[in-house]
KOLMIKE-74174 format. One record per atom (N, C-alpha, C): chain; atom name; x, y, z. Coordinates in steps of 0.2 Angstrom, whole numbers, plus 5000, padded with zeros to 4 digits. Layout:
N
A/CA/X/Y/Z $
...
END
This chain:
274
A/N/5424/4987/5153 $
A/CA/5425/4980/5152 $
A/C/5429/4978/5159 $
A/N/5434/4981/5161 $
A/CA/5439/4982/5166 $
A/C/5435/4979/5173 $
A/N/5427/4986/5176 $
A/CA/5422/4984/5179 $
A/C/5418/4981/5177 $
A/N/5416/4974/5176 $
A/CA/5413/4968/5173 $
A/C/5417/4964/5175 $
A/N/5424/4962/5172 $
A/CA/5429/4958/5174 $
A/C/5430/4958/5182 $
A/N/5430/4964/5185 $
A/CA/5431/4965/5193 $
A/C/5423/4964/5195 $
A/N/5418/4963/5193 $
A/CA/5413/4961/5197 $
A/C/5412/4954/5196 $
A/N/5412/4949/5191 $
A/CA/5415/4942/5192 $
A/C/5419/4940/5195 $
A/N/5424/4943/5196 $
A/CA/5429/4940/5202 $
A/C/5425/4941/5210 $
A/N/5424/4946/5208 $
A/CA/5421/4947/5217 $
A/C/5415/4944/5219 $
A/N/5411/4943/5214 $
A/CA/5404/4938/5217 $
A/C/5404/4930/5214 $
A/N/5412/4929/5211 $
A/CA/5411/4923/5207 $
A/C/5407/4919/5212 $
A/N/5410/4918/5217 $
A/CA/5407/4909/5220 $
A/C/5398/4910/5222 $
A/N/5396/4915/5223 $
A/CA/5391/4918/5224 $
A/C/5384/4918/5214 $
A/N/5391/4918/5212 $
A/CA/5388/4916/5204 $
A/C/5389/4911/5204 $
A/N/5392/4908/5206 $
A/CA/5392/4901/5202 $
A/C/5388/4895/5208 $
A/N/5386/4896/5213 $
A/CA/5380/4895/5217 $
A/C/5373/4894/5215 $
A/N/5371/4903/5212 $
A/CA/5368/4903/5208 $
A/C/5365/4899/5202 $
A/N/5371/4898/5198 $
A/CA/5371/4893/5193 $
A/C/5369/4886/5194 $
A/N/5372/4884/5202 $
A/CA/5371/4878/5201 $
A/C/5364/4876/5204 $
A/N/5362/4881/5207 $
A/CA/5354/4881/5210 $
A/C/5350/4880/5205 $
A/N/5351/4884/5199 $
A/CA/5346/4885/5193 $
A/C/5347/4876/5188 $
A/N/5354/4874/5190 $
A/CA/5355/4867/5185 $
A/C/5349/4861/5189 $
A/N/5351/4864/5196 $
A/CA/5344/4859/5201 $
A/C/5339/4860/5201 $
A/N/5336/4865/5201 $
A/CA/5331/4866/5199 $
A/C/5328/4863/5191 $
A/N/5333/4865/5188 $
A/CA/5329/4863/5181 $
A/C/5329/4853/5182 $
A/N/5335/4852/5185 $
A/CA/5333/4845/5180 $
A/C/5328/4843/5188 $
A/N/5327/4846/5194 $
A/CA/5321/4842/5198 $
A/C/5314/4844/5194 $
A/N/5313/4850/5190 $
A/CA/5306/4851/5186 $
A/C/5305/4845/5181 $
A/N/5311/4844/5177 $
A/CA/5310/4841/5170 $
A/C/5311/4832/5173 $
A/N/5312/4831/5177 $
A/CA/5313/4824/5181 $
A/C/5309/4824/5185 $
A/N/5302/4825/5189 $
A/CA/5299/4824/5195 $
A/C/5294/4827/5191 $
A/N/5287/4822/5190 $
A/CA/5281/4823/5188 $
A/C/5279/4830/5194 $
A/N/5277/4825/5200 $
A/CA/5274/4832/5205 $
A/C/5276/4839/5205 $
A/N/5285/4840/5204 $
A/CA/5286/4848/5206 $
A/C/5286/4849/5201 $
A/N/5287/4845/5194 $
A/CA/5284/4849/5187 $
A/C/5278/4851/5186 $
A/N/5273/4848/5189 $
A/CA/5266/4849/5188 $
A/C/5265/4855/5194 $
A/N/5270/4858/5200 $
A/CA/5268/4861/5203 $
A/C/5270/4868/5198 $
A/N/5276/4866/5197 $
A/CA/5278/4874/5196 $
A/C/5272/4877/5188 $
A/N/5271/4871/5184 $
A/CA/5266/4874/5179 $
A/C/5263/4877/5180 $
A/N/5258/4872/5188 $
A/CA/5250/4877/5189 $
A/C/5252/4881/5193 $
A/N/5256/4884/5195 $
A/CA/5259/4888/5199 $
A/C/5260/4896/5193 $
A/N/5264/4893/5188 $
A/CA/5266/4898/5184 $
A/C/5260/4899/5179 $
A/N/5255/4895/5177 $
A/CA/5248/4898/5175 $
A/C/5245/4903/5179 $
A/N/5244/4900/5185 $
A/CA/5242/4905/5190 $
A/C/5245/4913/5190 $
A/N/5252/4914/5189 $
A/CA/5254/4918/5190 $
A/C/5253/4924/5183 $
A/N/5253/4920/5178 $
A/CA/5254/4924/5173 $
A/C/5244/4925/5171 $
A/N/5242/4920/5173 $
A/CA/5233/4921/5173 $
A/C/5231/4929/5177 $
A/N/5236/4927/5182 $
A/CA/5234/4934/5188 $
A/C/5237/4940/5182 $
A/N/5241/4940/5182 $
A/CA/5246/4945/5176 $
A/C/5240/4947/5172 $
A/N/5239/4942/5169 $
A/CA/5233/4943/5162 $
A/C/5228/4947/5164 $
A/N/5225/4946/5168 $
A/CA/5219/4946/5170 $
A/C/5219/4953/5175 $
A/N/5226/4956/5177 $
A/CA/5224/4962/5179 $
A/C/5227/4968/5174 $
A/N/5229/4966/5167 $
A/CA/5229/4966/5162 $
A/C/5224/4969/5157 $
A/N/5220/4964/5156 $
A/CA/5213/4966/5154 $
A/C/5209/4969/5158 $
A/N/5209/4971/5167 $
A/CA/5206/4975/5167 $
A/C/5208/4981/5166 $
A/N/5214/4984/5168 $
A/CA/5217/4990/5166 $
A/C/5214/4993/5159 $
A/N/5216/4986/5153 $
A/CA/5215/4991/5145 $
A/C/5205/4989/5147 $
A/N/5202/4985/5150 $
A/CA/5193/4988/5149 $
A/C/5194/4994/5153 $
A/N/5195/4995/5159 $
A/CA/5195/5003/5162 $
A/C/5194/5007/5156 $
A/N/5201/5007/5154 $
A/CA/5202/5014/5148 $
A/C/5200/5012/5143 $
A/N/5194/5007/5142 $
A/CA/5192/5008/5136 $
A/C/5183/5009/5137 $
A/N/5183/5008/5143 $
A/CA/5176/5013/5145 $
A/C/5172/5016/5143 $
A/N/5177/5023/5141 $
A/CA/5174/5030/5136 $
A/C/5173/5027/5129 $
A/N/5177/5022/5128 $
A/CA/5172/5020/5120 $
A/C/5165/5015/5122 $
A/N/5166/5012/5126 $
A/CA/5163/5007/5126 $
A/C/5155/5013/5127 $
A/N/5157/5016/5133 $
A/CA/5149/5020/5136 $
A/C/5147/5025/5129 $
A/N/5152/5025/5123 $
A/CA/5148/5031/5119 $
A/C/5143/5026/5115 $
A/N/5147/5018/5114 $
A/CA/5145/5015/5107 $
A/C/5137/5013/5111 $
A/N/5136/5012/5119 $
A/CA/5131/5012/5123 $
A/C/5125/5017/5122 $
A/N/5129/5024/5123 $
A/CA/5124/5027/5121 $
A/C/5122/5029/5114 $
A/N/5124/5029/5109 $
A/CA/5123/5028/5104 $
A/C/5119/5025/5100 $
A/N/5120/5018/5105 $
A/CA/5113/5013/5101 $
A/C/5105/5016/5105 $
A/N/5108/5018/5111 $
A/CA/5100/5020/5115 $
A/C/5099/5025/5111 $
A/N/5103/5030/5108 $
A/CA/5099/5036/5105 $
A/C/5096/5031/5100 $
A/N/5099/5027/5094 $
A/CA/5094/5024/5090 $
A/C/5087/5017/5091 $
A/N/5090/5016/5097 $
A/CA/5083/5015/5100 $
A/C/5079/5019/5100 $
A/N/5079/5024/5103 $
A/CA/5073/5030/5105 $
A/C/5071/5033/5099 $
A/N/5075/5032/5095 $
A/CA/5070/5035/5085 $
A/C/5068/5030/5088 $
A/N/5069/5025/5085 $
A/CA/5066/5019/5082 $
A/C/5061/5016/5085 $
A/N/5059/5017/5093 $
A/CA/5053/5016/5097 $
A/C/5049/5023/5093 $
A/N/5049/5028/5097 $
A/CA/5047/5033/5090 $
A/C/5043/5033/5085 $
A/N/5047/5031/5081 $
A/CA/5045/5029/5075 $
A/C/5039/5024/5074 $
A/N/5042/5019/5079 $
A/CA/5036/5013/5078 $
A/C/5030/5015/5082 $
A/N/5031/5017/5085 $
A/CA/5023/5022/5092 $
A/C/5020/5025/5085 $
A/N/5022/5031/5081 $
A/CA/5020/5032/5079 $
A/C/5017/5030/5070 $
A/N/5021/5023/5069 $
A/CA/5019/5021/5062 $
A/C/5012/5018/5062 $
A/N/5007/5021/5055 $
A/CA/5000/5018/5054 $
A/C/5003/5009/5052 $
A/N/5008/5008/5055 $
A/CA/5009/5000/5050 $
A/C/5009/4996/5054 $
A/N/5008/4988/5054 $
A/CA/5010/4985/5060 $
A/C/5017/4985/5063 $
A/N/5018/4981/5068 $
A/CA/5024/4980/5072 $
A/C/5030/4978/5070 $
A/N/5028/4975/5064 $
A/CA/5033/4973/5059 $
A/C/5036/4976/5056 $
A/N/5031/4984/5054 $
A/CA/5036/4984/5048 $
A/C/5044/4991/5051 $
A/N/5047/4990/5047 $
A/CA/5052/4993/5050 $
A/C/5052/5000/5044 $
A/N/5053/5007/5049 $
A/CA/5052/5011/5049 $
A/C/5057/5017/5049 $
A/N/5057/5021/5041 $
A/CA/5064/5024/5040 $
A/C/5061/5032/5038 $
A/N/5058/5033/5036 $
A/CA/5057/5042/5032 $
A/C/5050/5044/5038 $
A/N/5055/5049/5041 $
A/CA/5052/5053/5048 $
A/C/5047/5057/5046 $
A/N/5043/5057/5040 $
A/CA/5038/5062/5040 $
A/C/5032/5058/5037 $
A/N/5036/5052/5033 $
A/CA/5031/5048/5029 $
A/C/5026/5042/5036 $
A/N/5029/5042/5040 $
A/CA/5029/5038/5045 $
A/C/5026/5041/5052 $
A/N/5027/5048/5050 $
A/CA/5021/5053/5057 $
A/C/5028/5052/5062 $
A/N/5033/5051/5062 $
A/CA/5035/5052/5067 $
A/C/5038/5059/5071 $
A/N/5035/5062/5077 $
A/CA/5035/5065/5080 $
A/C/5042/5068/5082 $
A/N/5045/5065/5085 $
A/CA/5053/5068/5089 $
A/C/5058/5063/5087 $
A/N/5061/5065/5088 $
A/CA/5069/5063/5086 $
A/C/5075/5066/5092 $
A/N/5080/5061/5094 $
A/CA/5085/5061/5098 $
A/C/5090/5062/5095 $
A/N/5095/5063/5097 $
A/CA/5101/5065/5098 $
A/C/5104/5064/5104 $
A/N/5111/5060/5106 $
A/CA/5115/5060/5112 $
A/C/5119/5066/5112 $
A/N/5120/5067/5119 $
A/CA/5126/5074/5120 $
A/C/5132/5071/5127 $
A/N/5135/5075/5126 $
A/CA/5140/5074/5133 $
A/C/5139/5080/5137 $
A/N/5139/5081/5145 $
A/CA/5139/5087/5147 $
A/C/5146/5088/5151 $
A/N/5149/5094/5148 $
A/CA/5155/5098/5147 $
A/C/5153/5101/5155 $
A/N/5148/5104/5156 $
A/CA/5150/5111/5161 $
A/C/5141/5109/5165 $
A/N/5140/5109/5171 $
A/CA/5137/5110/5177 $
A/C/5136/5114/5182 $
A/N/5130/5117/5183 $
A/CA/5128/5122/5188 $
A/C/5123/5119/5190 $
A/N/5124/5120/5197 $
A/CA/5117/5118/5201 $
A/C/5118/5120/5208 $
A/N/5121/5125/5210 $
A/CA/5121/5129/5217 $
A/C/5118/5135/5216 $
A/N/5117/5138/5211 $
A/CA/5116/5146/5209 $
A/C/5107/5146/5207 $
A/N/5107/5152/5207 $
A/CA/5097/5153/5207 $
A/C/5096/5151/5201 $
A/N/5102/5154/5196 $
A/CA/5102/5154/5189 $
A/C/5107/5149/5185 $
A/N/5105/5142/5186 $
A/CA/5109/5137/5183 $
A/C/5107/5138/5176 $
A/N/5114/5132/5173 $
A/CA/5114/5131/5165 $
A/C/5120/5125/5165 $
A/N/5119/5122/5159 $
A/CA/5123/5118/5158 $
A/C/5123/5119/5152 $
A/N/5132/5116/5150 $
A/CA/5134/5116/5143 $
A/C/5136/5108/5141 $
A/N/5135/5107/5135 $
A/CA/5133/5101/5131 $
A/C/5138/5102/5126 $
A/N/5138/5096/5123 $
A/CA/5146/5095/5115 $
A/C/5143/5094/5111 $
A/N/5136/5097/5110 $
A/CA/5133/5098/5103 $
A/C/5131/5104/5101 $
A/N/5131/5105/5095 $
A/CA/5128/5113/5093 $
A/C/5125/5112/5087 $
A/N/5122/5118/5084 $
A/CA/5120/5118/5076 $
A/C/5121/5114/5072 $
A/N/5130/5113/5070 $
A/CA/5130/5108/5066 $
A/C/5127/5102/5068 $
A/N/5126/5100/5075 $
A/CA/5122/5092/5074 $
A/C/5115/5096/5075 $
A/N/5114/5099/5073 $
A/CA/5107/5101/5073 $
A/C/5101/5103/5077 $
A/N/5104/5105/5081 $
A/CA/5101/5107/5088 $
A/C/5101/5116/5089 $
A/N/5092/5116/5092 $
A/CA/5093/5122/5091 $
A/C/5089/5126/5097 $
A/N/5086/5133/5100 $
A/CA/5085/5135/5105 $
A/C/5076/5131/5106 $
A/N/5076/5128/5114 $
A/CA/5072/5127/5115 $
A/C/5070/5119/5114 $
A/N/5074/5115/5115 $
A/CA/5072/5107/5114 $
A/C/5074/5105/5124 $
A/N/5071/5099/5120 $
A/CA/5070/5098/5127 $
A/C/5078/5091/5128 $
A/N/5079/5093/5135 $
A/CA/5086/5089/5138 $
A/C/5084/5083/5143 $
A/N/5084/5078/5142 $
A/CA/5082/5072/5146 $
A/C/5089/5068/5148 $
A/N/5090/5062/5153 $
A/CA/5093/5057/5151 $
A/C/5089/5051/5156 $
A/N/5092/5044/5155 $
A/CA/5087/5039/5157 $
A/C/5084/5041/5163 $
A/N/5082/5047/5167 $
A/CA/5081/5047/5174 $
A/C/5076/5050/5173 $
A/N/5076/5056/5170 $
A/CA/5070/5060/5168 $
A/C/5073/5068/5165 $
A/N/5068/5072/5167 $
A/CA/5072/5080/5162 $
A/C/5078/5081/5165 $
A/N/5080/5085/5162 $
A/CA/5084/5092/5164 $
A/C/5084/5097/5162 $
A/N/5083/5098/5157 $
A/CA/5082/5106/5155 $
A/C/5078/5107/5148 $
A/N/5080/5114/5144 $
A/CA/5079/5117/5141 $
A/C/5082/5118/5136 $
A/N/5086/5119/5130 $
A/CA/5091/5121/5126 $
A/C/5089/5131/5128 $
A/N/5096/5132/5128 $
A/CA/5094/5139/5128 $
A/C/5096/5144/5124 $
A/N/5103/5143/5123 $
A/CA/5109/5146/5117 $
A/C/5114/5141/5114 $
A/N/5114/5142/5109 $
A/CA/5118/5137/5103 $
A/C/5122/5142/5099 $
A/N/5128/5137/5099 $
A/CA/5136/5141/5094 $
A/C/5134/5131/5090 $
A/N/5140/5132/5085 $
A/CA/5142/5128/5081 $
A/C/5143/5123/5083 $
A/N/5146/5122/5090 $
A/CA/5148/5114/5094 $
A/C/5146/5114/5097 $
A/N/5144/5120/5101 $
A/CA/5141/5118/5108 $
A/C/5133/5121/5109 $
A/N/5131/5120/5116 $
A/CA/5125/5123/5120 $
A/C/5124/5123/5124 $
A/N/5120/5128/5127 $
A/CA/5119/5131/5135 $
A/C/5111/5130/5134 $
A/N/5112/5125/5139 $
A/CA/5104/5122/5143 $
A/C/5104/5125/5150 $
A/N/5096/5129/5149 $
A/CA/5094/5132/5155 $
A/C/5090/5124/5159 $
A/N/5096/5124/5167 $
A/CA/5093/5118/5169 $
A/C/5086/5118/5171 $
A/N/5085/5113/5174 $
A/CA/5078/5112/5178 $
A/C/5077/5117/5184 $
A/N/5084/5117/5185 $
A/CA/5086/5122/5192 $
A/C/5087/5128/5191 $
A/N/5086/5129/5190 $
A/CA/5081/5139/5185 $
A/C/5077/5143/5188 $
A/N/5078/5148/5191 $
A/CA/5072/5152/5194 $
A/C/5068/5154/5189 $
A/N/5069/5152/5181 $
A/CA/5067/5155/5177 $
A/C/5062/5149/5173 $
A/N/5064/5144/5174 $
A/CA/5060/5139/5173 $
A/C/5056/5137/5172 $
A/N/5054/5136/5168 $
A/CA/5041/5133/5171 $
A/C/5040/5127/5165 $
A/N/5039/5123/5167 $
A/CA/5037/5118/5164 $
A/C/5033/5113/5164 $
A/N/5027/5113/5159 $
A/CA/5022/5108/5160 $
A/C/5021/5103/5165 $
A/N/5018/5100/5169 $
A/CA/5020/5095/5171 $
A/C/5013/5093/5174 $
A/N/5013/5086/5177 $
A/CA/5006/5084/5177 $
A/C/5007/5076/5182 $
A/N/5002/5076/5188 $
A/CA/5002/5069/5191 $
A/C/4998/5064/5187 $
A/N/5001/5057/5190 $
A/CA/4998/5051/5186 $
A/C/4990/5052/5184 $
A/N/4987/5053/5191 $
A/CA/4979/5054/5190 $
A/C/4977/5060/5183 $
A/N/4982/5065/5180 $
A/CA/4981/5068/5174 $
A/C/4979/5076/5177 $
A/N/4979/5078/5181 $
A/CA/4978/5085/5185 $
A/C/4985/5089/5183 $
A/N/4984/5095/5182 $
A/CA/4992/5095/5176 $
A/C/4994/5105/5179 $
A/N/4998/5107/5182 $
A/CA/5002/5111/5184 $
A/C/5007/5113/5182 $
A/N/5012/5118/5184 $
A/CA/5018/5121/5181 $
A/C/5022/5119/5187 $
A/N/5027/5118/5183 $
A/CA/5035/5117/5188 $
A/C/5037/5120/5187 $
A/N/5041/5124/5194 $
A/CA/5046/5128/5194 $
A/C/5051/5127/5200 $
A/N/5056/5132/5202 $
A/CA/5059/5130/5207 $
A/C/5061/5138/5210 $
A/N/5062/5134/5218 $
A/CA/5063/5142/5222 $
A/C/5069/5145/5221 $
A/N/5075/5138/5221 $
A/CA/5080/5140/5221 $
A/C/5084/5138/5229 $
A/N/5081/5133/5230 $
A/CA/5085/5133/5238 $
A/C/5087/5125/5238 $
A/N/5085/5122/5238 $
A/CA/5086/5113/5236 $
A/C/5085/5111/5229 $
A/N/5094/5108/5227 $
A/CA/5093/5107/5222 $
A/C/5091/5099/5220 $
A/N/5088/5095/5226 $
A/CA/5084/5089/5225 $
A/C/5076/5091/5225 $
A/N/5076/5097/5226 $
A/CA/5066/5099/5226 $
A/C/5065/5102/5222 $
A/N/5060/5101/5218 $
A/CA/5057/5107/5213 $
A/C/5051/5108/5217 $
A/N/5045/5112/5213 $
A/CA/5040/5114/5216 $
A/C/5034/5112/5211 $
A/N/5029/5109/5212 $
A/CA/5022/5108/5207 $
A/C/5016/5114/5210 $
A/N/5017/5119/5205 $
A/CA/5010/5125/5206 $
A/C/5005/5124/5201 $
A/N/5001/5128/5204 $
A/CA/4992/5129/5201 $
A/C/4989/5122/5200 $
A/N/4992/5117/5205 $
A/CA/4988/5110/5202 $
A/C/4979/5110/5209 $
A/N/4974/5111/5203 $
A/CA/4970/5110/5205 $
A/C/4968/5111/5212 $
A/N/4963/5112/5218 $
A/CA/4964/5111/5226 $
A/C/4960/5101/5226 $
A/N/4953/5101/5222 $
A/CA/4951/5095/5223 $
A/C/4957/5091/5218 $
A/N/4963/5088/5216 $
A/CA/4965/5085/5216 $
A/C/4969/5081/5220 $
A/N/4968/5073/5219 $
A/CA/4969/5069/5224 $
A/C/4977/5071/5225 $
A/N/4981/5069/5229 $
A/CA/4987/5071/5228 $
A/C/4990/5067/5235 $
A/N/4997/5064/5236 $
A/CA/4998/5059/5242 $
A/C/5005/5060/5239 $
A/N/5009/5058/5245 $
A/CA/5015/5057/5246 $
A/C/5019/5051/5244 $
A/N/5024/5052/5238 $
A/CA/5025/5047/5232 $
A/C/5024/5045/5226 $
A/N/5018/5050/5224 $
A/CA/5014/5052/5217 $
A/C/5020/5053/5213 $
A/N/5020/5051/5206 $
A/CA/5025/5051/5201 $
A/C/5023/5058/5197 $
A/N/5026/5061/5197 $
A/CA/5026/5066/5194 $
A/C/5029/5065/5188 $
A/N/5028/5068/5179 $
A/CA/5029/5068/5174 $
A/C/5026/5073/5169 $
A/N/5032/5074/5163 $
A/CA/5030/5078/5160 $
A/C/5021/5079/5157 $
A/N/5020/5084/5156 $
A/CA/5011/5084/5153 $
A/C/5010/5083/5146 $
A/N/5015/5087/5143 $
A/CA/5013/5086/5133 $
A/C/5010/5093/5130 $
A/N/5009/5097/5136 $
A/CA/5007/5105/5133 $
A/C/5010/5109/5131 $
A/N/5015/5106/5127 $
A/CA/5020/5111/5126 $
A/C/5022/5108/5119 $
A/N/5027/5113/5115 $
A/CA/5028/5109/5109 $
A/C/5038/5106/5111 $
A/N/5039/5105/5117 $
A/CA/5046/5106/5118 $
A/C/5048/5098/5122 $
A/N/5042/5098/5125 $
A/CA/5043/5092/5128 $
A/C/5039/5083/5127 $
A/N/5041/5079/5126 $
A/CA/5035/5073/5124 $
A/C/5030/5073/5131 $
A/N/5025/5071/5131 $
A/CA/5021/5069/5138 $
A/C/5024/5063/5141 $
A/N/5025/5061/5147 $
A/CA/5026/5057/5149 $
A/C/5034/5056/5153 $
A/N/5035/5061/5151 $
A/CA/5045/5059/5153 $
A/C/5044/5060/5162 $
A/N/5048/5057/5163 $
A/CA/5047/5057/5172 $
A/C/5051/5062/5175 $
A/N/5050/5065/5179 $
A/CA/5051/5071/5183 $
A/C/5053/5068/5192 $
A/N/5049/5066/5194 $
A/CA/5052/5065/5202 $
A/C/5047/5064/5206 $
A/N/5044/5063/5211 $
A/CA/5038/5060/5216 $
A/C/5036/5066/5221 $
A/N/5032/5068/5223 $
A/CA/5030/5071/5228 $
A/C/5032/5070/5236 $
A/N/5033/5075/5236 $
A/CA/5039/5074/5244 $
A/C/5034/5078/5248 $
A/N/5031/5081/5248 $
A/CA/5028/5088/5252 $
A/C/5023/5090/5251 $
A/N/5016/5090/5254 $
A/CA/5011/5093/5251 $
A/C/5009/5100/5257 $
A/N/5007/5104/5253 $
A/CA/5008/5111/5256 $
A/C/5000/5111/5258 $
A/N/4999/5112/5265 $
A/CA/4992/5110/5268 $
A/C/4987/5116/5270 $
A/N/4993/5122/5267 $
A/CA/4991/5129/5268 $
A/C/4986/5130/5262 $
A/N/4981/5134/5264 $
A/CA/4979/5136/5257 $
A/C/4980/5143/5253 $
A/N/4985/5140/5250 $
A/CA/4988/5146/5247 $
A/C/4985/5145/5241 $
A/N/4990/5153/5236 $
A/CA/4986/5153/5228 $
A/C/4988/5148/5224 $
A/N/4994/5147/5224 $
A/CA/4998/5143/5219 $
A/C/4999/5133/5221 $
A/N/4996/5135/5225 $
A/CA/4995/5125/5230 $
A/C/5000/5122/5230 $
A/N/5006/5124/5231 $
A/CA/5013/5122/5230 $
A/C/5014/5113/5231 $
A/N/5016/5110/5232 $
A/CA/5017/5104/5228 $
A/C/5025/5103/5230 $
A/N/5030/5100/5234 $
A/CA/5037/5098/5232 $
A/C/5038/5093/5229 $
A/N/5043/5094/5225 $
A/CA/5043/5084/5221 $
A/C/5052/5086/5221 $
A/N/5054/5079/5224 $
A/CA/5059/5076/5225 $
A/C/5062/5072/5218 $
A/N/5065/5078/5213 $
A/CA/5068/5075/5207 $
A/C/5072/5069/5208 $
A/N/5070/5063/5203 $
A/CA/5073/5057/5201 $
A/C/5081/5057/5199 $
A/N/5083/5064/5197 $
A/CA/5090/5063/5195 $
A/C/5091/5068/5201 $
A/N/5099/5067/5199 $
A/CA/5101/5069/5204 $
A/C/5108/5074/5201 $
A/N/5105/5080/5201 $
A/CA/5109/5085/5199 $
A/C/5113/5088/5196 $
A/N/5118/5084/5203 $
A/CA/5126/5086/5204 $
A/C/5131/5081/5199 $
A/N/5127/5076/5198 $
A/CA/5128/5070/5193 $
A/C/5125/5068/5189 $
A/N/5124/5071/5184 $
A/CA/5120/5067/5181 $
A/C/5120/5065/5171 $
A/N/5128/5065/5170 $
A/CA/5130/5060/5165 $
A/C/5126/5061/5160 $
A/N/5128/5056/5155 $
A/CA/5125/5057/5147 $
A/C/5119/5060/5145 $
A/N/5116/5065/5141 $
A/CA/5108/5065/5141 $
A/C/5108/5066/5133 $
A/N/5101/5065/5130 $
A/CA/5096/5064/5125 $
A/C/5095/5071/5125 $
A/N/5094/5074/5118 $
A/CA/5091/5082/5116 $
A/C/5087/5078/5113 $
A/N/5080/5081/5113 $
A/CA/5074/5079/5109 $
A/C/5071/5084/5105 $
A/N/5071/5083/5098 $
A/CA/5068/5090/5096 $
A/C/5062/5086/5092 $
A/N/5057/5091/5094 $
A/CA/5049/5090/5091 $
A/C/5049/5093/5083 $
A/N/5049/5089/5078 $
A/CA/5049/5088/5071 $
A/C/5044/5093/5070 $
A/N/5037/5093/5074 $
A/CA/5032/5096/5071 $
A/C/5031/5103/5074 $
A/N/5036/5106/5081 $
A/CA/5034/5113/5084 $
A/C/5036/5118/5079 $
A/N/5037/5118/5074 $
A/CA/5036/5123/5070 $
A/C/5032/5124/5064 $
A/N/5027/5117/5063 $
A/CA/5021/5120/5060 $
A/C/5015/5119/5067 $
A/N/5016/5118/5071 $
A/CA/5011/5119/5077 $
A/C/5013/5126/5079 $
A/N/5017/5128/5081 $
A/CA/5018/5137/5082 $
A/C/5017/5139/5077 $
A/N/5019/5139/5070 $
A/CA/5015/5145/5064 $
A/C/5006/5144/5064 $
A/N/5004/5138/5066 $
A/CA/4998/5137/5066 $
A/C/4992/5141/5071 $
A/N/5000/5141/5077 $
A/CA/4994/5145/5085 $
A/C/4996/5151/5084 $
A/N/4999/5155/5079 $
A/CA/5004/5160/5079 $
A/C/4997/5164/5073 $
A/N/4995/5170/5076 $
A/CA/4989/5172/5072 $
A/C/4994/5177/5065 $
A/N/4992/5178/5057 $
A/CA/4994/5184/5054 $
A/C/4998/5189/5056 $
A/N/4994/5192/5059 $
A/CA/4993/5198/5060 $
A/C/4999/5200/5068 $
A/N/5000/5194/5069 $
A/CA/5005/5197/5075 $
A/C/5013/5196/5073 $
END
């Protein structure tokens, strides 16, 4: 109390200056239309600016919900295109029981947790596992085009054998319909390789390259990357470079696609006897 009492005396005249600045000022705001009008738009503006970097602070952090509820509805887009490609009904009708209705594949969104793509032998691990229903062997896409495989699955998680895989081979096929195996050398993680495609097929620089549909893991069509290289030697394997559309090192939310029917399409090519 004692110091409170000695800091008023010491800056009394200094307060009470203060004071009589704040008494001037208030009665020129509420007396003079002009500086009253100044100070309001003046203090809108202030606190507008306040608000407004406000709101972007809490959208920042609220990003991570926003981009899940995002992909979320794209996964239920993706049935539901699906679904309707492969409903005998018209365009209208709206389409719920995935076997009554021929529907082929079914999505699921994942997050990817862990990234390889410097080593010969990449993988990626994802925040889904069994319990959401996922299991060895589906295929890993996100809106750019593939990325891998499912390889290994526990309870929550999975490890996808990437695209960038020594070990890799995968369907693939140019727009003209001339159809190949993809693999990779292992040296550029922006190039894969397009082998065994035909010698007379036509083939030029910037061809779209996409999946083929010879497989029970992958849909036909999913886009892969453009042809960067044509190898003019005549070798056995007619190598092919394609300059993948995603981009590796980043490459953010993806889609597991699992084919409803690869298990009575493999019991079916799958002879007794072996």
């Amino acid at each position: 109390m004692q110091q409170l009492i000695y800091f008023f005396q010491k800056f009394k005249f200094f307060l009470f200056f203060l004071l009589l600045q704040l008494i001037a000022l208030t009665l020129t705001f509420n007396n003079l239309n002009f500086h009253k009008s100044k100070y309001v738009n003046s203090a809108n503006s202030l606190t507008g600016g306040m608000y407004d970097k406000a709101s972007g602070i809490s959208d920042y952090f609220s990003l991570k919900s926003v981009n899940q509820e995002l992909l979320d509805e794209n996964t239920r887009l993706r049935n539901f295109l699906e679904q309707k490609t492969n409903s005998p009904f018209s365009s209208d009708s709206i389409v719920i029981d995935t076997i009554k209705f021929h529907q082929k594949y079914s999505f699921s969104n994942a997050k990817i947790i862990n990234n390889n793509y410097a080593n010969a032998f990449n993988f990626i691990t994802i925040d889904k596992g069994e319990v959401d229903g996922l299991k060895k062997e589906m295929a890993v896409v996100n809106g750019r085009g593939v990325i891998g495989i499912t390889d290994n699955t526990s309870s929550k998680y999975t490890r996808v054998q990437s695209i960038l895989n020594k070990n890799s081979k995968l369907n693939a096929r140019l727009k003209n319909g001339y159809f190949g195996t993809l693999k990779w050398n292992g040296l550029d993680y922006n190039i894969v390789q397009l082998t065994d495609i035909p010698r007379q097929a036509p083939v030029k620089i910037g061809d779209t390259i996409e999946t083929g549909g010879k497989s029970t893991i992958f849909p036909e069509g999913i886009l892969i990357g453009t042809v960067y290289k044509i190898n003019k030697e005549n070798t056995v394997d007619n190598a092919i470079d394609v300059k993948l559309f995603n981009d590796m090192s980043n490459i953010g939310p993806v889609y597991v696609i699992k084919n409803l029917h690869k298990e009575e399409i493999e019991s079916l090519e799958t002879p007794l006897n072996e």
